[in-house]
C-alpha positions in Angstrom: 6.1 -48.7 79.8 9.0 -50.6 78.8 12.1 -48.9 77.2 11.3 -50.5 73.3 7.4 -49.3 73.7 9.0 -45.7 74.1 11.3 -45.8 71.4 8.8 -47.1 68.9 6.3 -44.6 69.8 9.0 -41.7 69.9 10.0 -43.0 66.0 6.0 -43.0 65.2 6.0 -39.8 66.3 8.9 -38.2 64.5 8.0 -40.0 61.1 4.1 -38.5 61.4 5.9 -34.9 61.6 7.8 -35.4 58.8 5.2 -36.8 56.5 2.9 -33.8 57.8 5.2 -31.1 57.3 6.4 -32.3 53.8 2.4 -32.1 52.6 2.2 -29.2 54.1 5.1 -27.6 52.7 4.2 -29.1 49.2 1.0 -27.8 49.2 1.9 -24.2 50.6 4.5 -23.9 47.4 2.1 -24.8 44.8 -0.5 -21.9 45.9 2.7 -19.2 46.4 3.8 -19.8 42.8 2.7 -16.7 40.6 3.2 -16.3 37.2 4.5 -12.8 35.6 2.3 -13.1 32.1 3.9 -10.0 30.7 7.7 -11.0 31.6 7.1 -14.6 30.5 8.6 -15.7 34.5 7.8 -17.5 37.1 8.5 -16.9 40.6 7.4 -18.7 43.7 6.8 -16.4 46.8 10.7 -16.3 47.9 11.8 -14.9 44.3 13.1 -17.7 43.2 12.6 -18.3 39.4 11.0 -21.3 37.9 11.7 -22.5 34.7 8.6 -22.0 32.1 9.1 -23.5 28.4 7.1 -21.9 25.8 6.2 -23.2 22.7 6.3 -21.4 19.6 3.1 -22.0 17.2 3.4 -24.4 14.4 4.0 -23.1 10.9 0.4 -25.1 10.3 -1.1 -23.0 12.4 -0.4 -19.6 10.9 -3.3 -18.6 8.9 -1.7 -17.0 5.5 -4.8 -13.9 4.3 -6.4 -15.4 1.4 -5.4 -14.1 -1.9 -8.5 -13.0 -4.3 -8.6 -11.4 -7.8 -11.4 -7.8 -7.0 -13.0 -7.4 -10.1 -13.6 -3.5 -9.1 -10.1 -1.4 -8.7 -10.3 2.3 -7.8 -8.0 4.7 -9.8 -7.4 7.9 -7.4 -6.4 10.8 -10.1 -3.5 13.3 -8.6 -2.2 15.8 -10.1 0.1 18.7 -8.0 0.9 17.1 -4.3 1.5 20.6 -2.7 0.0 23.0 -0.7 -1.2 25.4 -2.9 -3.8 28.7 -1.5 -4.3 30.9 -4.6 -8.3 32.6 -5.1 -6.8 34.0 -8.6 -6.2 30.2 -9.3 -9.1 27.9 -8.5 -8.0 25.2 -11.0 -4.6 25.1 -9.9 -6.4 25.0 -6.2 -8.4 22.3 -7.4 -5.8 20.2 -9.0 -3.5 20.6 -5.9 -3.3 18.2 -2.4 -1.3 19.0 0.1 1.3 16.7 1.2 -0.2 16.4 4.9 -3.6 15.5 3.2 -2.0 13.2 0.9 0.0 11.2 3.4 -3.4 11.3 5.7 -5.1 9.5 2.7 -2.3 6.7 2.4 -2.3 6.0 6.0 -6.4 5.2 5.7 -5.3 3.0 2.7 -2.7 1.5 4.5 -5.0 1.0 8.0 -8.1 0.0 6.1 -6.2 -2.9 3.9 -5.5 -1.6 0.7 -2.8 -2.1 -1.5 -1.5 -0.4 -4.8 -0.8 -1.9 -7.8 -0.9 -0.6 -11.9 -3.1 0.0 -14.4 -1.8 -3.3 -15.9 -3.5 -5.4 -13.4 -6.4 -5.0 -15.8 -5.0 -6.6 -18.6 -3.5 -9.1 -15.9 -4.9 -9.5 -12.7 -3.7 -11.2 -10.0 -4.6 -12.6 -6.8 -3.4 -10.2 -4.0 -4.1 -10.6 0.1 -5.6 -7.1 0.2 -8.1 -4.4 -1.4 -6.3 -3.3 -5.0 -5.8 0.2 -5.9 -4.2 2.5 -8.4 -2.7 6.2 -7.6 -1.9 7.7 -10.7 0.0 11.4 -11.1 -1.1 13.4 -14.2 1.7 15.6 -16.7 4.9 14.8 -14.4 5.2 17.6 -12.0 8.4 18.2 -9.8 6.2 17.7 -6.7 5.9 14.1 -7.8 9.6 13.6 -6.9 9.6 16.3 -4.2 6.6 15.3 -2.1 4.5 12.4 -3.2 7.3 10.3 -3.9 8.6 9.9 -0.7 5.3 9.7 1.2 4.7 6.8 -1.3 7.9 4.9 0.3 7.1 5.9 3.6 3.5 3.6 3.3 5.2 1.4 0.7 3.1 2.1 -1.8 3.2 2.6 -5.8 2.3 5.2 -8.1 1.6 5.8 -11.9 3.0 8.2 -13.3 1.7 9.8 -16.6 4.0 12.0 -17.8 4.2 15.1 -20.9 7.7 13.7 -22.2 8.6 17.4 -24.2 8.1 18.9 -20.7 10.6 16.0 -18.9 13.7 18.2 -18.0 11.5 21.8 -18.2 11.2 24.1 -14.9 8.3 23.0 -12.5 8.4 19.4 -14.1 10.3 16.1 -13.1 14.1 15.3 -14.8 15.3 12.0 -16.2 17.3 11.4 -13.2 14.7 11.8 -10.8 12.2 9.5 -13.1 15.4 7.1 -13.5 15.4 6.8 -9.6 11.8 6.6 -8.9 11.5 3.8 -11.5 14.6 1.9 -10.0 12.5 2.4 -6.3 9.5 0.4 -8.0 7.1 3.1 -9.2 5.9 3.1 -12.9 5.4 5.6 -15.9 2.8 6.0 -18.7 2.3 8.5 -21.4 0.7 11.8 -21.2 1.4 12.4 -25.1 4.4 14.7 -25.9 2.3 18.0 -25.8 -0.5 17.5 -23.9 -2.6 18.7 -26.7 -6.3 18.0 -27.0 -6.3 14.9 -29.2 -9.8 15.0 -30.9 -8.3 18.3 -32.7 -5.0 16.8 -34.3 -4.2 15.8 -38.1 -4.1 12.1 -38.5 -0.2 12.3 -38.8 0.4 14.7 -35.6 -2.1 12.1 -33.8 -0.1 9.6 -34.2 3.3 11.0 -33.3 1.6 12.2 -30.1 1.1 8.7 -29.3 3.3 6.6 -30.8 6.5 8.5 -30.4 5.6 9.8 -26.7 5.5 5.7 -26.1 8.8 4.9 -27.8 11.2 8.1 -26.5 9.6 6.7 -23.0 10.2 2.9 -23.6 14.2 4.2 -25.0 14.8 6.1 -21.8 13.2 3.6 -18.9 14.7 0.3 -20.5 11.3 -1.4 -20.5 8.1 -1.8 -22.2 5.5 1.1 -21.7 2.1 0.2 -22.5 0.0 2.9 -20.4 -1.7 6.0 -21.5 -3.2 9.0 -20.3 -5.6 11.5 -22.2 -4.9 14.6 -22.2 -7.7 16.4 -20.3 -9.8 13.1 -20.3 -10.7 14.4 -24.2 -11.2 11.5 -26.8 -12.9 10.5 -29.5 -13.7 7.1 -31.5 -10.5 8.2 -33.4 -8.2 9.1 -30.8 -9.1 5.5 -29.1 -8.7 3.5 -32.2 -5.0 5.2 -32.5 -4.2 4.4 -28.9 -5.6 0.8 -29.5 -3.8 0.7 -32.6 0.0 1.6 -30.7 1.6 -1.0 -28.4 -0.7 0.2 -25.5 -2.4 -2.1 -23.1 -4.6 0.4 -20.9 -5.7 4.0 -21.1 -7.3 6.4 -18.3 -9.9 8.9 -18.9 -11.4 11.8 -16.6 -14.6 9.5 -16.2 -15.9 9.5 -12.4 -16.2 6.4 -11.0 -14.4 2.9 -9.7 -13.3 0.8 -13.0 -14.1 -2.9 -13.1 -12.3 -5.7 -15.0 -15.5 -5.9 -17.1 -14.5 -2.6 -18.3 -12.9 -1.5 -21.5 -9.2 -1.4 -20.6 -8.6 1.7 -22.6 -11.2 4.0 -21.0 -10.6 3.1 -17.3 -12.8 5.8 -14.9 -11.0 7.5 -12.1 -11.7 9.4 -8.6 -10.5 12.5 -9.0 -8.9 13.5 -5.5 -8.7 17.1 -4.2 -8.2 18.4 -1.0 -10.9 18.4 0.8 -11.8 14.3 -0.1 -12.9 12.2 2.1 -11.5 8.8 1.2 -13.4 7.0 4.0 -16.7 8.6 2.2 -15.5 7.2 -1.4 -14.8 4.2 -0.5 -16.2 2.5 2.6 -14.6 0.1 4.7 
């Protein structure tokens, strides 16, 4: 074989090895890549890293939770947030929560999609993303600062507070400075009278200072307009409505069981009276 035939078919040779081992390398990197999902890396089989872009998700592509106005609101009545054992007492037993109940019932709220607003959402409702509902505190009790108010915060959650105003400032009941605070921190305050005294049994004159003046001395000290009421003991009559009607109020809250609609009478809103032993999940549903 002449020298040129040997050359040329050494060359062939050589270039056919190349070629060969180039595919096969080529092919042998592509199968060793593996990709570490929960680092968000890329690694062939010798460590070394390969570069992965990811691309964050449009703005049109986020799904905002559609806003609705719920025609039905439950009211969940509290009074003491406390842990309270006393046989001798069963009314102060059954107006009493404990605060490991209590912040046990926010966190269902919060897990199950609910979120508070006030009573005047019936005089005004708005669209909101999740399930409405209304906590309300009756006569003002130091626990409300002490316990439920920080619990509140915790789930970031709102409370109404109805509260006795001649027994603001008294032993066992909330101060000005604590309501002052609480206020500032987004909760809100309505009137429990100035006495607590059963309505149906007052003088035309005493009925309206109970109302009237408990608003106004309220209204003075928070800097803004109260327009929410509270019966004492859930006791009215046509009178005692037709007085609260007749004031600067916008809602009132009885005793009445059950979950208040916007087809309702604003000024004789039902509740759910909570005790210890509820079972919010039973009450409510999912």
């Amino acid at each position: 074989m002449g020298r040129k035939k040997i050359f040329g078919l050494v060359f062939f040779l050589l270039a056919l090895s190349a070629v060969f081992g180039f595919s096969r390398f080529a092919k042998t990197e592509k199968q060793d890549i593996s990709v570490q999902k929960s680092q968000g890396s890329v690694e062939n089989v010798q460590g070394q890293p390969v570069v992965v872009t990811q691309v964050a998700p449009l703005a049109s592509d986020i799904v905002e939770p559609e806003k609705v106005i719920s025609s039905a609101v439950p009211i969940f009545m509290y009074h003491y947030i406390r842990a309270y054992s006393n046989p001798a007492d069963p009314i102060g037993e059954n107006l009493s929560v404990s605060p490991q109940k209590f912040e046990e019932q926010l966190s269902w709220l919060k897990r199950n999609n609910y979120a508070t607003v006030f009573s005047g959402y019936f005089k005004n409702p708005k669209a909101v993303a999740a399930k409405p509902i209304i906590l309300t505190f009756d006569d003002g009790y130091q626990d409300a600062y002490d316990s439920a108010f920080s619990l509140l915060q915790k789930y970031q959650m709102t409370g109404m507070f109805y509260l006795i105003v001649n027994k603001i400032g008294t032993p066992g009941y909330l101060t000005w400075e604590e309501i002052l605070e609480m206020q500032k921190a987004g909760m809100m305050f309505g009137s429990h009278t100035l006495t607590h005294s059963d309505l149906r049994n007052l003088s035309p004159v005493n009925l309206e200072k109970e109302i009237k003046e408990s608003r106004e001395i309220l209204t003075q000290k928070l800097g803004q307009e109260v327009t929410d009421f509270c019966y004492p003991s859930g006791k009215y009559s046509d009178t005692v409505l037709a007085e609260v009607k007749k004031d600067k109020y916008q809602t009132a809250v009885t005793t009445n069981s059950g979950i208040s609609s916007l087809k309702d009478d604003p000024f004789l809103l039902k509740r759910l009276r909570i005790v210890e032993k509820t079972n919010v999940e039973a009450i409510l549903g999912k």
